[in-house]
PDB file of N, CA, C and O in Angstrom:
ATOM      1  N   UNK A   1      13.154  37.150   0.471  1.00  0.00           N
ATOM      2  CA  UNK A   1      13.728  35.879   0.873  1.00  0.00           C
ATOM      3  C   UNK A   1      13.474  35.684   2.372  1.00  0.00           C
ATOM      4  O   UNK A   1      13.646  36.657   3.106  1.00  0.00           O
ATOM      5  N   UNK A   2      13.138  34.686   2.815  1.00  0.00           N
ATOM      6  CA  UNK A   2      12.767  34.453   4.214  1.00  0.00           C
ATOM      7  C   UNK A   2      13.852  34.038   4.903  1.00  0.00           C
ATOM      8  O   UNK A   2      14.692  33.373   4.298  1.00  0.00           O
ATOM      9  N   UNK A   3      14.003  34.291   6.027  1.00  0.00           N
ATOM     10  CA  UNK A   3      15.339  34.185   6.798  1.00  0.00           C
ATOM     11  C   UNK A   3      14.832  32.499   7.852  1.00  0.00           C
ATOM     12  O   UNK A   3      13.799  32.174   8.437  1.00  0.00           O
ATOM     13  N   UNK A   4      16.032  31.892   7.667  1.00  0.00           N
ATOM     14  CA  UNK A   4      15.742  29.943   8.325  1.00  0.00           C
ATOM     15  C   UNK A   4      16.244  30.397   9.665  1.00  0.00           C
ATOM     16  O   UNK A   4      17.289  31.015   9.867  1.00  0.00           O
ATOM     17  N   UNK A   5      15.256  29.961  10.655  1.00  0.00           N
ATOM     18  CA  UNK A   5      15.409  29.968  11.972  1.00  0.00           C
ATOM     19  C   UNK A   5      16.719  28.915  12.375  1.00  0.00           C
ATOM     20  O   UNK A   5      16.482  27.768  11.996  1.00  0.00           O
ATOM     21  N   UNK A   6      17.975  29.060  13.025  1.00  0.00           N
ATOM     22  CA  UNK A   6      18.547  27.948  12.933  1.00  0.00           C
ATOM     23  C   UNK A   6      18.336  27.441  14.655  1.00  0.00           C
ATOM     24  O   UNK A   6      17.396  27.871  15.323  1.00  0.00           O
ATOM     25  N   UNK A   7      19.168  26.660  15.102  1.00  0.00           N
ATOM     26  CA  UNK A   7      18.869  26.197  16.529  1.00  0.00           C
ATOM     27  C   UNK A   7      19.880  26.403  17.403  1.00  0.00           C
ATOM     28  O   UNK A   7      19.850  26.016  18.572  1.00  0.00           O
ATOM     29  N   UNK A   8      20.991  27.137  16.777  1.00  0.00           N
ATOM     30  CA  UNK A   8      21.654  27.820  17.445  1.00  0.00           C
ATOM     31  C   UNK A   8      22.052  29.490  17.098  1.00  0.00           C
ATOM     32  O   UNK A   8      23.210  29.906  17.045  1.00  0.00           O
ATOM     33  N   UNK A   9      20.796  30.345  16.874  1.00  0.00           N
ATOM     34  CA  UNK A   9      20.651  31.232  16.665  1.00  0.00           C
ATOM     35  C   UNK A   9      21.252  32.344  18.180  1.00  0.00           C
ATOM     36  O   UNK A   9      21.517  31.626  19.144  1.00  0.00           O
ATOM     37  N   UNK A  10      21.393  33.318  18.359  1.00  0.00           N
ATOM     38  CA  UNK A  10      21.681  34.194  19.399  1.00  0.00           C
ATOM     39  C   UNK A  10      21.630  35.337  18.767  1.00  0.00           C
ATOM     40  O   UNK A  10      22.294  36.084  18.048  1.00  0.00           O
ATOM     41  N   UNK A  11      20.118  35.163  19.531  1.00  0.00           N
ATOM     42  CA  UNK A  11      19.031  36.468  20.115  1.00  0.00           C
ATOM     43  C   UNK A  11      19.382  37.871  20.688  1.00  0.00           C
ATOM     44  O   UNK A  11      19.711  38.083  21.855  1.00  0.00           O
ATOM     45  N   UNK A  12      19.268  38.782  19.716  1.00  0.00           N
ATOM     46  CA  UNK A  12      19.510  40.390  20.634  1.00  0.00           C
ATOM     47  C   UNK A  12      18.287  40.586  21.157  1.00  0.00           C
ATOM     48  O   UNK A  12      18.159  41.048  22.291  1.00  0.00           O
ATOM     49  N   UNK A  13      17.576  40.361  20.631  1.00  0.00           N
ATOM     50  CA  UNK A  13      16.321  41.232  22.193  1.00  0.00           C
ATOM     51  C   UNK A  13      15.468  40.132  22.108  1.00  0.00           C
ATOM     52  O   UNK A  13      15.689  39.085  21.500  1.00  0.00           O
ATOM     53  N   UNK A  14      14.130  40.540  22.983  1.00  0.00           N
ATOM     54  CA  UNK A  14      12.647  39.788  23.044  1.00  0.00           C
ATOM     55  C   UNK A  14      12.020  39.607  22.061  1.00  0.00           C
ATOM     56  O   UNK A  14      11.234  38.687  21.838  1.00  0.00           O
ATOM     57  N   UNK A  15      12.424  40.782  21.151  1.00  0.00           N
ATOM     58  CA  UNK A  15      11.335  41.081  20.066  1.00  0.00           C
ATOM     59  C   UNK A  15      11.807  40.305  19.116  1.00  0.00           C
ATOM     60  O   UNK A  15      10.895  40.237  18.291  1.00  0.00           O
ATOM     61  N   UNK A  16      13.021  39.453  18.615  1.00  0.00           N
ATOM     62  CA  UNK A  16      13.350  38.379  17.532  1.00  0.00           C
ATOM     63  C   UNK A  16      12.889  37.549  18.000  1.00  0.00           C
ATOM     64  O   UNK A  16      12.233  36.824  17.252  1.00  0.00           O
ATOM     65  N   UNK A  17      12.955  37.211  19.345  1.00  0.00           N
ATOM     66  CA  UNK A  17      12.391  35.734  19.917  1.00  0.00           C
ATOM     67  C   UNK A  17      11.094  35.820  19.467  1.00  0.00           C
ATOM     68  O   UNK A  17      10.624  34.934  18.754  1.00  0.00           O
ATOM     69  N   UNK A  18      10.380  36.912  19.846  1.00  0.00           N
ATOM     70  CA  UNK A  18       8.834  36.735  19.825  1.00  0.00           C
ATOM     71  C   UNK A  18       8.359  36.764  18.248  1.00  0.00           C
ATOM     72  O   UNK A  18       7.250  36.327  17.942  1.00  0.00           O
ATOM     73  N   UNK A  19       9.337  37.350  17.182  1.00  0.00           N
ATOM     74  CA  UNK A  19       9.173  36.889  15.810  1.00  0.00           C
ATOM     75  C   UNK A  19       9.114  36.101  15.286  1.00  0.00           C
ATOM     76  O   UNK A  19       8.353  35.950  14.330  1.00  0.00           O
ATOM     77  N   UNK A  20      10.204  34.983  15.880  1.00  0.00           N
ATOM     78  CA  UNK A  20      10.429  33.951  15.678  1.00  0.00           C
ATOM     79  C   UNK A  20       9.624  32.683  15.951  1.00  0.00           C
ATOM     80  O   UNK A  20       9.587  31.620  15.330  1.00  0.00           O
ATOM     81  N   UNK A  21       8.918  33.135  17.180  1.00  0.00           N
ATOM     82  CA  UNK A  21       7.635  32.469  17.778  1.00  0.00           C
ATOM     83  C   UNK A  21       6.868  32.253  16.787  1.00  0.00           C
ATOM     84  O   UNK A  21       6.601  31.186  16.234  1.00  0.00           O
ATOM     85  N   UNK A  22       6.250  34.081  16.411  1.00  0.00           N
ATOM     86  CA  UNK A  22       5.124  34.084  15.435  1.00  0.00           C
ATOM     87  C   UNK A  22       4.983  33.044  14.103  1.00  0.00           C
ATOM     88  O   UNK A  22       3.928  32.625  13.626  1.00  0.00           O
ATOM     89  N   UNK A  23       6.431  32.740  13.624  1.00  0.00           N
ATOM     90  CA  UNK A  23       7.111  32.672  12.256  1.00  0.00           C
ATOM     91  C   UNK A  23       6.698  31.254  12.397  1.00  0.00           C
ATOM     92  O   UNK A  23       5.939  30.770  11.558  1.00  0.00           O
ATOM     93  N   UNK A  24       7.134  30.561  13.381  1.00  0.00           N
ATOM     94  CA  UNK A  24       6.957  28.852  13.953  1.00  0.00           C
ATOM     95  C   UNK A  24       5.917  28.369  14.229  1.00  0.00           C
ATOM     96  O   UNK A  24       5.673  27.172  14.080  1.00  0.00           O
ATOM     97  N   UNK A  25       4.786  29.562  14.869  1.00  0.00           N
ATOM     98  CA  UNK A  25       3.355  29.093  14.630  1.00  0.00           C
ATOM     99  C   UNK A  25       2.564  29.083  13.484  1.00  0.00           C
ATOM    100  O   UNK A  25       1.626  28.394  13.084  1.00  0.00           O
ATOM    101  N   UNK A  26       3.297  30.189  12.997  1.00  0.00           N
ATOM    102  CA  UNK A  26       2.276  30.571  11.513  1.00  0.00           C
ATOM    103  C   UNK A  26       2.658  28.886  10.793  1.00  0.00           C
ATOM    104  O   UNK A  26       1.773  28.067  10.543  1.00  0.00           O
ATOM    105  N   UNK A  27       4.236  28.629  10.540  1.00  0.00           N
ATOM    106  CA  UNK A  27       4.794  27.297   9.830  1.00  0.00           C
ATOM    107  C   UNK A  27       3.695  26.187  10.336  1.00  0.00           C
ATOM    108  O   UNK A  27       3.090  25.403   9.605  1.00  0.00           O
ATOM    109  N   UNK A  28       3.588  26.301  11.674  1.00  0.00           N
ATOM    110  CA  UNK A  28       2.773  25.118  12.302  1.00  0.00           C
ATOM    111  C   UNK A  28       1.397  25.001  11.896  1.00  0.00           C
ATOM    112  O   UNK A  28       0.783  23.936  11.822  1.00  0.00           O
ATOM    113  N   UNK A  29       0.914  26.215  11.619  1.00  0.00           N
ATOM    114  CA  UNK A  29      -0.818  26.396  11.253  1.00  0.00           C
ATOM    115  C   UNK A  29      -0.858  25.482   9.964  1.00  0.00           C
ATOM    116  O   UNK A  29      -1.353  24.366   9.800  1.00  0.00           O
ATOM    117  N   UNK A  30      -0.121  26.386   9.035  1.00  0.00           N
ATOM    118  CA  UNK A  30       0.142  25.955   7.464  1.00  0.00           C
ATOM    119  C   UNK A  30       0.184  23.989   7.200  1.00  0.00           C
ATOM    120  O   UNK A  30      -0.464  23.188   6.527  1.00  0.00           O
ATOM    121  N   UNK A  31       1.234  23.925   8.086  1.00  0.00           N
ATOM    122  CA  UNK A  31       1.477  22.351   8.230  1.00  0.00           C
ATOM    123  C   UNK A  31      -0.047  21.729   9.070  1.00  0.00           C
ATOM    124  O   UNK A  31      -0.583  20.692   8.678  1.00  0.00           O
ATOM    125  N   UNK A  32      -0.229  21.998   9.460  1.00  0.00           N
ATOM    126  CA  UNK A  32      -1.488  21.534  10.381  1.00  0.00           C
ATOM    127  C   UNK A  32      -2.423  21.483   8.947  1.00  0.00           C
ATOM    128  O   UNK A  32      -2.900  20.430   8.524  1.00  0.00           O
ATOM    129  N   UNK A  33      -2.590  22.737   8.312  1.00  0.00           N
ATOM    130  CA  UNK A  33      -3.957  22.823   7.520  1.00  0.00           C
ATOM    131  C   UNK A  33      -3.179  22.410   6.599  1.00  0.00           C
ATOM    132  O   UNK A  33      -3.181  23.446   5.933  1.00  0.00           O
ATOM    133  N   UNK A  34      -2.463  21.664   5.990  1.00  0.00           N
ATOM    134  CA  UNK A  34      -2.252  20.857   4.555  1.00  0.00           C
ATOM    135  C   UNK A  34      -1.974  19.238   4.842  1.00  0.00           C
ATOM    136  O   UNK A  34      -1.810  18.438   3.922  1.00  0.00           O
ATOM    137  N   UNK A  35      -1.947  18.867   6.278  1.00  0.00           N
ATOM    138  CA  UNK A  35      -1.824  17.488   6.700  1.00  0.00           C
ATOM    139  C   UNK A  35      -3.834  17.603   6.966  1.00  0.00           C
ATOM    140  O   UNK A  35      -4.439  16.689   6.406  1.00  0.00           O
ATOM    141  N   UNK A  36      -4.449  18.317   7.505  1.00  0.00           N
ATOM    142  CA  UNK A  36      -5.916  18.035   7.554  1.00  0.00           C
ATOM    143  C   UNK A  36      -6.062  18.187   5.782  1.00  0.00           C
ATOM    144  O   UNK A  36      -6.956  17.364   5.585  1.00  0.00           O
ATOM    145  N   UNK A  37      -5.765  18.662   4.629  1.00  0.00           N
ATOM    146  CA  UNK A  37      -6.498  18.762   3.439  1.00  0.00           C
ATOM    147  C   UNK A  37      -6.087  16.988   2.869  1.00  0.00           C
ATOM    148  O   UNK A  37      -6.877  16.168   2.400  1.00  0.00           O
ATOM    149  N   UNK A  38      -4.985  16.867   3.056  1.00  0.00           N
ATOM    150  CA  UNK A  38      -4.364  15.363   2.600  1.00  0.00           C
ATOM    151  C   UNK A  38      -5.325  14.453   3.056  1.00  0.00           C
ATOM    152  O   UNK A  38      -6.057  13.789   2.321  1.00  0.00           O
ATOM    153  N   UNK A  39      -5.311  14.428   4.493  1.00  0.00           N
ATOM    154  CA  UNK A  39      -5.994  13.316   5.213  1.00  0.00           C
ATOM    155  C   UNK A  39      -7.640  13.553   4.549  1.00  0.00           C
ATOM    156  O   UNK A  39      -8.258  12.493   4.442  1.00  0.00           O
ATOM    157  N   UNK A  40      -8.243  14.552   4.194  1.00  0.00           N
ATOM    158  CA  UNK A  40      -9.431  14.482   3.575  1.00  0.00           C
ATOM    159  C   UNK A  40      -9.489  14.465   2.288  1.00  0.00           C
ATOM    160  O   UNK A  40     -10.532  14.221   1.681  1.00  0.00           O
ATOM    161  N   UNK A  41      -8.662  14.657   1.872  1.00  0.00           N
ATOM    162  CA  UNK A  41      -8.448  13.761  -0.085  1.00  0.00           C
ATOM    163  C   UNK A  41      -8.190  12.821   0.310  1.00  0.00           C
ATOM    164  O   UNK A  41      -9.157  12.060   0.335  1.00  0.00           O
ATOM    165  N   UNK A  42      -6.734  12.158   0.909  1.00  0.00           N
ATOM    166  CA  UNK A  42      -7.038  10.612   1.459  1.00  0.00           C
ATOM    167  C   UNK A  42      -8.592   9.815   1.874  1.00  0.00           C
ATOM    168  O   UNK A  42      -9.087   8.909   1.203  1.00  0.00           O
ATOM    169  N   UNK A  43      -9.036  10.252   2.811  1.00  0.00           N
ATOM    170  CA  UNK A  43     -10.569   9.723   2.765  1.00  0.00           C
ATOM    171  C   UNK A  43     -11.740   9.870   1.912  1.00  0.00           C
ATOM    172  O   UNK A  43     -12.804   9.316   2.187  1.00  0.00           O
ATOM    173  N   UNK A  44     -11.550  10.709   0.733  1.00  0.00           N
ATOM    174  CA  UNK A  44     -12.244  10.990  -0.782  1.00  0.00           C
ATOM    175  C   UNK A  44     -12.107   9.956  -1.809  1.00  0.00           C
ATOM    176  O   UNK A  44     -12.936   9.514  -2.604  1.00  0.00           O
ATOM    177  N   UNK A  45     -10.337   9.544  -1.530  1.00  0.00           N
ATOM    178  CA  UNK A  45     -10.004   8.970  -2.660  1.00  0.00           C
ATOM    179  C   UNK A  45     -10.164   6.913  -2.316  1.00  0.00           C
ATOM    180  O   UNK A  45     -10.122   5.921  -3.044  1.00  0.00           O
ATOM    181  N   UNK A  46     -10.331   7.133  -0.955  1.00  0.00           N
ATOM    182  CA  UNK A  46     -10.864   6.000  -0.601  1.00  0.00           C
ATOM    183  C   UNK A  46     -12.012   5.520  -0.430  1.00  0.00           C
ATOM    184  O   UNK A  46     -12.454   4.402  -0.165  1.00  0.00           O
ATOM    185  N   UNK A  47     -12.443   6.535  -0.620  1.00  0.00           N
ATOM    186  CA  UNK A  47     -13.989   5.945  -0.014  1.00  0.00           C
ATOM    187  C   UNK A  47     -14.674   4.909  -1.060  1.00  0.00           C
ATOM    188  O   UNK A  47     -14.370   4.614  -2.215  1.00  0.00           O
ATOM    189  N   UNK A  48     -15.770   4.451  -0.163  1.00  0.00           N
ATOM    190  CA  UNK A  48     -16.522   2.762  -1.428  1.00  0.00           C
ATOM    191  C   UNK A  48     -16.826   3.410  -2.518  1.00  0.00           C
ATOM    192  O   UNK A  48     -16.713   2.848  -3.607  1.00  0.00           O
ATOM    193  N   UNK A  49     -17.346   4.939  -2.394  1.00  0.00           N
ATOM    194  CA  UNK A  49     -18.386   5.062  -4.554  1.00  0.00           C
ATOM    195  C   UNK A  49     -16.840   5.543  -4.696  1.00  0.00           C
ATOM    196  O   UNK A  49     -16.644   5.050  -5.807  1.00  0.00           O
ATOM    197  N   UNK A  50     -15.942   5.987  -4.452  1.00  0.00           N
ATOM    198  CA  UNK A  50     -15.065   6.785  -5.466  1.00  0.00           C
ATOM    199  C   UNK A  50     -14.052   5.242  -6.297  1.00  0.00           C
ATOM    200  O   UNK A  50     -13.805   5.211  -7.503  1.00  0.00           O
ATOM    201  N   UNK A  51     -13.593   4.045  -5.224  1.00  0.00           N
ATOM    202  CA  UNK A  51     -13.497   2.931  -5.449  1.00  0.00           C
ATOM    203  C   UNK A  51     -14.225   2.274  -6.406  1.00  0.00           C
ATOM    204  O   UNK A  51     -13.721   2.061  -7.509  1.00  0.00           O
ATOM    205  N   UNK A  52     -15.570   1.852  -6.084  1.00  0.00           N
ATOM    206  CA  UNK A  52     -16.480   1.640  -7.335  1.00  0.00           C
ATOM    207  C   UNK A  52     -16.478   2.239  -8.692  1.00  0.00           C
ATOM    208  O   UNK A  52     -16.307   1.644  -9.756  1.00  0.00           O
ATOM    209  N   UNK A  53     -16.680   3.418  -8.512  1.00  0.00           N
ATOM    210  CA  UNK A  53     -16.728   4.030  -9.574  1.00  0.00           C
ATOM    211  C   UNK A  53     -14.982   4.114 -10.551  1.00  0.00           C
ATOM    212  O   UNK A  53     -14.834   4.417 -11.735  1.00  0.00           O
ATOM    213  N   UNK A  54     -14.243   3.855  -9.863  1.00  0.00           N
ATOM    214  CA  UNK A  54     -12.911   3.872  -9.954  1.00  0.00           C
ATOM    215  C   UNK A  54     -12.395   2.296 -11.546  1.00  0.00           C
ATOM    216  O   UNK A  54     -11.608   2.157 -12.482  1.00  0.00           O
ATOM    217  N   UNK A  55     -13.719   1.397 -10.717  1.00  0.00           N
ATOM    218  CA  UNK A  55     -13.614  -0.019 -10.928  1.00  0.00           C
ATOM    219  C   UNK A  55     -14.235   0.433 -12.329  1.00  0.00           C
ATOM    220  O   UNK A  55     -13.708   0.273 -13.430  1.00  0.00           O
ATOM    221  N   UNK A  56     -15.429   1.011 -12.065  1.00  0.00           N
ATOM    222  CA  UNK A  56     -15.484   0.846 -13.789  1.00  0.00           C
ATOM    223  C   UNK A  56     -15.577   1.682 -14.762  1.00  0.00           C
ATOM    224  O   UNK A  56     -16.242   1.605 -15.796  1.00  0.00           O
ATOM    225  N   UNK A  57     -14.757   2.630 -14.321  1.00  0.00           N
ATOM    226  CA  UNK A  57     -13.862   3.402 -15.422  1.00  0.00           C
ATOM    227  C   UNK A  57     -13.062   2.887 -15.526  1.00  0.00           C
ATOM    228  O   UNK A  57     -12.421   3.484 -16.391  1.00  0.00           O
ATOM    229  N   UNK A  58     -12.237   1.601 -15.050  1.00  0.00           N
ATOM    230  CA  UNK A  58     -10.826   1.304 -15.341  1.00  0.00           C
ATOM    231  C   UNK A  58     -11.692  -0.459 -16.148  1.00  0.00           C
ATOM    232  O   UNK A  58     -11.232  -1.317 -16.902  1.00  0.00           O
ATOM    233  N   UNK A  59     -12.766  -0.325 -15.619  1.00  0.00           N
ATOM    234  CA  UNK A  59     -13.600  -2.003 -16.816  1.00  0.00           C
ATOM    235  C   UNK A  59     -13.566  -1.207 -17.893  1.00  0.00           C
ATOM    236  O   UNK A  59     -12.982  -1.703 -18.857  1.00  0.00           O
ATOM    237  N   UNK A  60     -14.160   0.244 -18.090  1.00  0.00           N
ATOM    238  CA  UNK A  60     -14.677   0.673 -19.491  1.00  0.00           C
ATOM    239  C   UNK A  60     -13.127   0.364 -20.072  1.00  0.00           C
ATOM    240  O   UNK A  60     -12.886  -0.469 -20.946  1.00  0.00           O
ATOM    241  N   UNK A  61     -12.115   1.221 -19.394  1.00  0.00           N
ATOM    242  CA  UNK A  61     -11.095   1.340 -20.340  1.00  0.00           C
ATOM    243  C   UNK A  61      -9.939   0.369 -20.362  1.00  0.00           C
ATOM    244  O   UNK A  61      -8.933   0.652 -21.013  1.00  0.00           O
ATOM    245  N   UNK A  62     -10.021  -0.676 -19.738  1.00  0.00           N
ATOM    246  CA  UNK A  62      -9.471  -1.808 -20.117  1.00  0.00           C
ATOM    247  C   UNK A  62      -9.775  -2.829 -21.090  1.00  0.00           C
ATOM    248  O   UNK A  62      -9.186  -3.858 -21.423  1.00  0.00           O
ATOM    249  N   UNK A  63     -10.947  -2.226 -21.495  1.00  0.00           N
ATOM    250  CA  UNK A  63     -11.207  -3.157 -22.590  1.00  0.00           C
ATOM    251  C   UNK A  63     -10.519  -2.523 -23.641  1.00  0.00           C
ATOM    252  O   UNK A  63     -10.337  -3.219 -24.640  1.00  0.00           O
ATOM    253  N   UNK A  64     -10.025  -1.181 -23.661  1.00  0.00           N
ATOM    254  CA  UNK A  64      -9.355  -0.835 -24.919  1.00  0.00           C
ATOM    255  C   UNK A  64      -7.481  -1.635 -24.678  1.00  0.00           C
ATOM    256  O   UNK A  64      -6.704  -1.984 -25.567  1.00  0.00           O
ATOM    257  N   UNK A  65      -7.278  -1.694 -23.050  1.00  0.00           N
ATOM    258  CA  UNK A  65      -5.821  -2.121 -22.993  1.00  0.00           C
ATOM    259  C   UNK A  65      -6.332  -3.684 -22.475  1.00  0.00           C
ATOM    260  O   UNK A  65      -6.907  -3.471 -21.407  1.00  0.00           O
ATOM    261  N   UNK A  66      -6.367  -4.917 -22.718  1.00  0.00           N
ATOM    262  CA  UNK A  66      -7.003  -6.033 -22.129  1.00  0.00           C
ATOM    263  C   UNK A  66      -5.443  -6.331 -21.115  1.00  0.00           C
ATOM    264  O   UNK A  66      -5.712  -6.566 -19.937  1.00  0.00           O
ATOM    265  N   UNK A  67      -4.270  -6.338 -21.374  1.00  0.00           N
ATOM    266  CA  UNK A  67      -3.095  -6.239 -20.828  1.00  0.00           C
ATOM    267  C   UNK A  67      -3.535  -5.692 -18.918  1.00  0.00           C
ATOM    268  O   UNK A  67      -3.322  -6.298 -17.868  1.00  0.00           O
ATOM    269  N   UNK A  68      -3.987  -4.761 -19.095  1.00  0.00           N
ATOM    270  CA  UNK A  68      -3.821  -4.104 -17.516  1.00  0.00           C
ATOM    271  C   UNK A  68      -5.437  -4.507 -16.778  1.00  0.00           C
ATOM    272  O   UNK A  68      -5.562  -4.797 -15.588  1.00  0.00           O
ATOM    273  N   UNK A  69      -6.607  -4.444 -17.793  1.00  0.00           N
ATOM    274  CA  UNK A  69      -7.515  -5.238 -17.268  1.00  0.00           C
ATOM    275  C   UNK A  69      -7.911  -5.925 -16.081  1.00  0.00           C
ATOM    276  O   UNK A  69      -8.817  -5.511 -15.357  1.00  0.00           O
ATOM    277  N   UNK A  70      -6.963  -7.429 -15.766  1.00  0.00           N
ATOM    278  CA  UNK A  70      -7.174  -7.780 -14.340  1.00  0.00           C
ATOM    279  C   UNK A  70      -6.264  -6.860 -13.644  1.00  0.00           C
ATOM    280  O   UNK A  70      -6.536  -6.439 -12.520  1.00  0.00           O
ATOM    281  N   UNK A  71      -5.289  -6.562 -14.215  1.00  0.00           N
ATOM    282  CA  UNK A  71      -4.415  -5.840 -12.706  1.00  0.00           C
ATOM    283  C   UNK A  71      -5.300  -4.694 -11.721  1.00  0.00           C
ATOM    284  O   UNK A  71      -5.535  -4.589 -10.518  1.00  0.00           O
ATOM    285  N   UNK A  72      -5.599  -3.999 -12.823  1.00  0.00           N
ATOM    286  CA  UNK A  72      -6.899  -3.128 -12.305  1.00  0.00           C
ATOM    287  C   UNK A  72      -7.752  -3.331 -11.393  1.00  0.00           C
ATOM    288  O   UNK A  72      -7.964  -2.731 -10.339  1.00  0.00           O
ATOM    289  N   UNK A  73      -8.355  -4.446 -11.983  1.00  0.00           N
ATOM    290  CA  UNK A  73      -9.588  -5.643 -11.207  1.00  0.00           C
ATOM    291  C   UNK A  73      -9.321  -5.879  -9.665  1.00  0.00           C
ATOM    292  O   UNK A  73     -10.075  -5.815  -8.694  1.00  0.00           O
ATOM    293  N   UNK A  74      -7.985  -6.171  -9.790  1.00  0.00           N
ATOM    294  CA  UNK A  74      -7.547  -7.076  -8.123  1.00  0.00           C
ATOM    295  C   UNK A  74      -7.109  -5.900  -7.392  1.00  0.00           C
ATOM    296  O   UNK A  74      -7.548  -5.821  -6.244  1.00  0.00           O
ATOM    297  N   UNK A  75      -6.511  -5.171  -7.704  1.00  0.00           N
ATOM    298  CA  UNK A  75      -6.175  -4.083  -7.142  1.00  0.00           C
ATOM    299  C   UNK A  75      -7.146  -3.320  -6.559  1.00  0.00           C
ATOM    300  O   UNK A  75      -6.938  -2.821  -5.453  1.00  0.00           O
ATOM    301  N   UNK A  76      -8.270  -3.141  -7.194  1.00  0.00           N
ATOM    302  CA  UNK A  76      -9.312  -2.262  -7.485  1.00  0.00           C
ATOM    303  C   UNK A  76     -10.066  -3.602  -5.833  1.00  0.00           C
ATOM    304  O   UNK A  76      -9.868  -3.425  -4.631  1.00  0.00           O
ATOM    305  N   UNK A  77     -10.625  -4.417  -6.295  1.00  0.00           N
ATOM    306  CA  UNK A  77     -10.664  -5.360  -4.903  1.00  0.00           C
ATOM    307  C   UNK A  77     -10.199  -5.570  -3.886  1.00  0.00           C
ATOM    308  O   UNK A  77     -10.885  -5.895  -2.917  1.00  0.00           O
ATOM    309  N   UNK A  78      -8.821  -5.429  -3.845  1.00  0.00           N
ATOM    310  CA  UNK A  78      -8.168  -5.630  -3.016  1.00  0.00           C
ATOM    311  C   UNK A  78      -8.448  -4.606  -1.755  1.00  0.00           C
ATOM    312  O   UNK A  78      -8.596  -4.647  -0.533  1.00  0.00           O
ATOM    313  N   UNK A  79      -8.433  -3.946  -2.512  1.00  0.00           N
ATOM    314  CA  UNK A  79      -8.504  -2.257  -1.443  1.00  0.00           C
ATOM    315  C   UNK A  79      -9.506  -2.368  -1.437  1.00  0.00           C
ATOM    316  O   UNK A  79      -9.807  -1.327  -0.852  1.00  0.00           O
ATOM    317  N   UNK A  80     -11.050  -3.187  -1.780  1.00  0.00           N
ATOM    318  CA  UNK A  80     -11.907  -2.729  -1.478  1.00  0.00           C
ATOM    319  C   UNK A  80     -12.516  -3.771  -0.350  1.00  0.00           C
ATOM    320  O   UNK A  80     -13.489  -3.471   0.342  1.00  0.00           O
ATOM    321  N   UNK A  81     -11.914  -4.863  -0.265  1.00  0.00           N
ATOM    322  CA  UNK A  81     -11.782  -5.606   0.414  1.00  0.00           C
ATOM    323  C   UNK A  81     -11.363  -5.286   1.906  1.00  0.00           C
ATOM    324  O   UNK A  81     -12.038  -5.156   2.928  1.00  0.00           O
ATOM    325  N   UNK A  82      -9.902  -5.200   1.642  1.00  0.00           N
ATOM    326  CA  UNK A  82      -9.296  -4.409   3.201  1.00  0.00           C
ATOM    327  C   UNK A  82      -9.901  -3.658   3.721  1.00  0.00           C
ATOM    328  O   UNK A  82      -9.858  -3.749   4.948  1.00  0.00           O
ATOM    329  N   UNK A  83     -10.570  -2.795   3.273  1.00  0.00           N
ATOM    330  CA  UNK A  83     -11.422  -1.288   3.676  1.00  0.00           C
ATOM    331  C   UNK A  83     -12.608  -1.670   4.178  1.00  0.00           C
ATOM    332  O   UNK A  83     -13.259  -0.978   4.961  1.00  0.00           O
ATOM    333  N   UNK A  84     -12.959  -2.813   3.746  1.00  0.00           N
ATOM    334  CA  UNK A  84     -14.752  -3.670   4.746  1.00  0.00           C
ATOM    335  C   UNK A  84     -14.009  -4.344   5.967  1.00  0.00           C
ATOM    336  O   UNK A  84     -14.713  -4.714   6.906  1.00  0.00           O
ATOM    337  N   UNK A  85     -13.072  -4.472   6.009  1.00  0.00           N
ATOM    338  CA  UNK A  85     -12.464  -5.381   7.080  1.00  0.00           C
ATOM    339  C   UNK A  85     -11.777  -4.575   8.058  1.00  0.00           C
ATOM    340  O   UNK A  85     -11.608  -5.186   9.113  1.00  0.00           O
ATOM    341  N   UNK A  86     -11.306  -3.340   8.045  1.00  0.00           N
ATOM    342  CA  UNK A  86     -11.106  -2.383   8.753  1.00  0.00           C
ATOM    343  C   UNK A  86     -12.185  -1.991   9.636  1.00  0.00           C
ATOM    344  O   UNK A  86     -11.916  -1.837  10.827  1.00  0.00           O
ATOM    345  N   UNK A  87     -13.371  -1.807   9.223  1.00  0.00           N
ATOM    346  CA  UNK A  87     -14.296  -1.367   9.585  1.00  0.00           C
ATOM    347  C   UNK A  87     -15.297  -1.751  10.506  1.00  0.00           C
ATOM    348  O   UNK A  87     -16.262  -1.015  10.712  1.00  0.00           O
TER     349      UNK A  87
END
């Protein structure tokens, strides 16, 4: 079980502080490298072919649901729209 750093902890020596250091950087690395993996699935899952291609797998299979069809469509535009205009 891992022990929670609190913020009013009191420290017997150097050597908890400097554990505690370690413990807060290591947390920080971890967080660092799973906000960089997001932000690059975020830019995967946006990008124009994954969009495109997005569009018509959701044409193929809207023809089996005709109901969600346009929602798909505009949606599927919409974002692809904003994303040329960003740019």
């Amino acid at each position: 079980m891992t022990k929670m750093i609190t913020k009013n902890k009191k420290y017997q020596s150097f050597e908890e502080i400097e554990t505690d250091l370690k413990i807060l950087k290591l947390k920080k690395q971890i967080d660092g490298l799973y906000l960089k993996n997001n932000v690059s699935d975020l830019k995967d899952n946006l990008s124009v072919k994954n969009i495109v291609s997005n569009t018509f797998t959701n044409i193929g299979f809207s023809f089996l649901n005709p109901k969600t069809r346009w929602i798909n469509l505009i949606v599927d535009y919409a974002i692809y729209f904003l994303l040329r205009r960003k740019r």
